[in-house]
Residue frames as qw, qx, qy, qz and C-alpha x, y, z in Angstrom:
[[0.078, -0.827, -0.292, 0.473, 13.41, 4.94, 10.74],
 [0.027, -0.275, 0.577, 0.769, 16.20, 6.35, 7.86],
 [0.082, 0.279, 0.781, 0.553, 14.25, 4.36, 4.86],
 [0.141, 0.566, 0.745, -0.323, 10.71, 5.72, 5.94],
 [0.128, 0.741, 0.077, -0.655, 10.46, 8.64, 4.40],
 [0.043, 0.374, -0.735, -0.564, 12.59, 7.48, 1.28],
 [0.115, 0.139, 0.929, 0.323, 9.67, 4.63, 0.88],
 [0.160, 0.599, 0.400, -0.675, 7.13, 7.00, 1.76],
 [0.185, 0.642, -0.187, -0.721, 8.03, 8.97, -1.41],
 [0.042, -0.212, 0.903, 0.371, 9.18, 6.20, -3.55],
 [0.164, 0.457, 0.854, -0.184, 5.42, 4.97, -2.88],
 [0.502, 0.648, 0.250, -0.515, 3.27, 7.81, -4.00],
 [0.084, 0.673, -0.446, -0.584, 5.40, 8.35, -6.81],
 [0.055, 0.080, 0.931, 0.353, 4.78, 4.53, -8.28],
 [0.036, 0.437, 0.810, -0.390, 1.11, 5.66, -7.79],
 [0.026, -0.477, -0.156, -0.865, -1.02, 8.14, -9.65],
 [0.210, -0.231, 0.488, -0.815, -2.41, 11.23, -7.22],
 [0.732, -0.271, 0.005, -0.626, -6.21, 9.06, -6.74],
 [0.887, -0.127, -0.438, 0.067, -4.43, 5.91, -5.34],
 [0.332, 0.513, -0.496, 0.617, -1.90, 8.04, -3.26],
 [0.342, -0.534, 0.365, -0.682, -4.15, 7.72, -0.26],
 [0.976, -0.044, -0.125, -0.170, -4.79, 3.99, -0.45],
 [0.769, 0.314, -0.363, 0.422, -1.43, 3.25, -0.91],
 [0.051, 0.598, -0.411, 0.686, -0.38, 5.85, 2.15],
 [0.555, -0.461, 0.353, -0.595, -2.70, 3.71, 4.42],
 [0.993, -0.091, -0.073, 0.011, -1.89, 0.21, 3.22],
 [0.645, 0.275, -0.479, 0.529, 1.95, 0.95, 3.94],
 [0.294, -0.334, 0.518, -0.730, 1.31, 2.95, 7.49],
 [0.846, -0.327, 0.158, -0.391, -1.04, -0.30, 8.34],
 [0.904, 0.261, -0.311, 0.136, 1.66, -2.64, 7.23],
 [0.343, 0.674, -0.384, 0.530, 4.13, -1.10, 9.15],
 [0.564, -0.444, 0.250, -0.650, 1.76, -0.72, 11.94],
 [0.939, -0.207, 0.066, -0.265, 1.40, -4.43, 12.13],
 [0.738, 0.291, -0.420, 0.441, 5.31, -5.43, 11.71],
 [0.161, -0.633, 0.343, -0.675, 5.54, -3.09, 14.85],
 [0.798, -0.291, 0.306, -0.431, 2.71, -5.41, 16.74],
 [0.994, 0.043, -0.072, -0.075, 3.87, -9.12, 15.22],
 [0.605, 0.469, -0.539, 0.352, 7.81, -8.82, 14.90],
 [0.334, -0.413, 0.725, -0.438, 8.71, -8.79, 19.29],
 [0.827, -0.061, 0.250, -0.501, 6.13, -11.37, 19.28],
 [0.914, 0.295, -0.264, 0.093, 7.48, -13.72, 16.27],
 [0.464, 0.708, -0.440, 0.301, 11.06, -12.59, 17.28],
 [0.517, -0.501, 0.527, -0.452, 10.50, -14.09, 20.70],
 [0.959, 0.047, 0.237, -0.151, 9.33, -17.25, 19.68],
 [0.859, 0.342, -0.321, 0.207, 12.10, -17.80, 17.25],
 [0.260, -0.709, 0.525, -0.393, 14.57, -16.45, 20.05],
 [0.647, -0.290, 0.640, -0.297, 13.70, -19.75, 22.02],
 [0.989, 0.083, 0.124, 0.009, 14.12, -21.93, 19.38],
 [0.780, -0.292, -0.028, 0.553, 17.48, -20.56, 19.15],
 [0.165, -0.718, 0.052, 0.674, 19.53, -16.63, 19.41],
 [0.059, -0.226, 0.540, 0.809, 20.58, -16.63, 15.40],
 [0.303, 0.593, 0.745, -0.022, 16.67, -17.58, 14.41],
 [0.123, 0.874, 0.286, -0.372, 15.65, -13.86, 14.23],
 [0.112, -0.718, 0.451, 0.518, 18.77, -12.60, 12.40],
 [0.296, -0.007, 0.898, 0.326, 18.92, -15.56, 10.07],
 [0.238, 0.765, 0.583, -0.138, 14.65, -14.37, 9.00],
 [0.016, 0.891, 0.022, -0.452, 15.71, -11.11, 8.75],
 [0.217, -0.587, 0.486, 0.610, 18.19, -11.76, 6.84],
 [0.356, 0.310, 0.873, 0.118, 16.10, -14.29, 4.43],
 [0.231, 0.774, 0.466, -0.361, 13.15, -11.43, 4.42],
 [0.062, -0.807, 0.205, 0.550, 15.57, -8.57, 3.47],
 [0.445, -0.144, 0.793, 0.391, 16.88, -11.03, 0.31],
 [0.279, 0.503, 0.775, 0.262, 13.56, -11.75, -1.01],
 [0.306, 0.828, 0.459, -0.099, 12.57, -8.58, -0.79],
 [0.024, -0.773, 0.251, 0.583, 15.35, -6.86, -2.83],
 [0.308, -0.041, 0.863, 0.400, 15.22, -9.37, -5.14],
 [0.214, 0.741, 0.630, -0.090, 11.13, -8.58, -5.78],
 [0.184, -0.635, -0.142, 0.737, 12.29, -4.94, -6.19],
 [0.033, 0.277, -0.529, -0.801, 13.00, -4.71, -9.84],
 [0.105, -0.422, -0.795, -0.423, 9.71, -6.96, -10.80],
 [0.074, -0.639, -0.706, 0.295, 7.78, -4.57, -8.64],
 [0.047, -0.831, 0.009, 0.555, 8.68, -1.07, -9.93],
 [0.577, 0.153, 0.528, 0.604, 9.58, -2.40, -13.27],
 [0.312, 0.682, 0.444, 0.491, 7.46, 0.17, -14.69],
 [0.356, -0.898, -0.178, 0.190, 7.32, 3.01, -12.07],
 [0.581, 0.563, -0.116, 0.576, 10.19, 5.91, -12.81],
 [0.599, -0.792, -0.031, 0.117, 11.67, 6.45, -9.21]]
């Protein structure tokens, strides 16, 4: 809920203004669908055992701060 706004902005801003609305609905549908799949996945791994979910998350959150600098290489945020 904190970052939303911050990637909100961070998004148009890698964007010029005729992609700003593409880009505003492919991160509100992305979101939209981590909303619907993550209880769902986070159940299943649950039951294959309690540190599954935390142990993803923590994997996800890696790769994607690593990706950060080769995505926005060019972008002046």
């Amino acid at each position: 809920a904190l970052a939303g706004p911050g990637v909100t902005a961070a998004l148009s801003l890698a964007v010029g203004e005729g992609e700003q609305g593409l880009v505003a609905g492919l991160n509100a549908s992305a979101q939209a669908l981590g909303r619907m799949l993550g209880p769902v996945l986070g159940t299943g791994l649950y039951r294959l055992s309690p540190e599954a979910p935390y142990l993803l998350g923590a994997i996800l959150l890696l790769v994607a701060l690593l990706a950060l600098p080769f995505l926005f290489r060019r972008a002046r945020i």
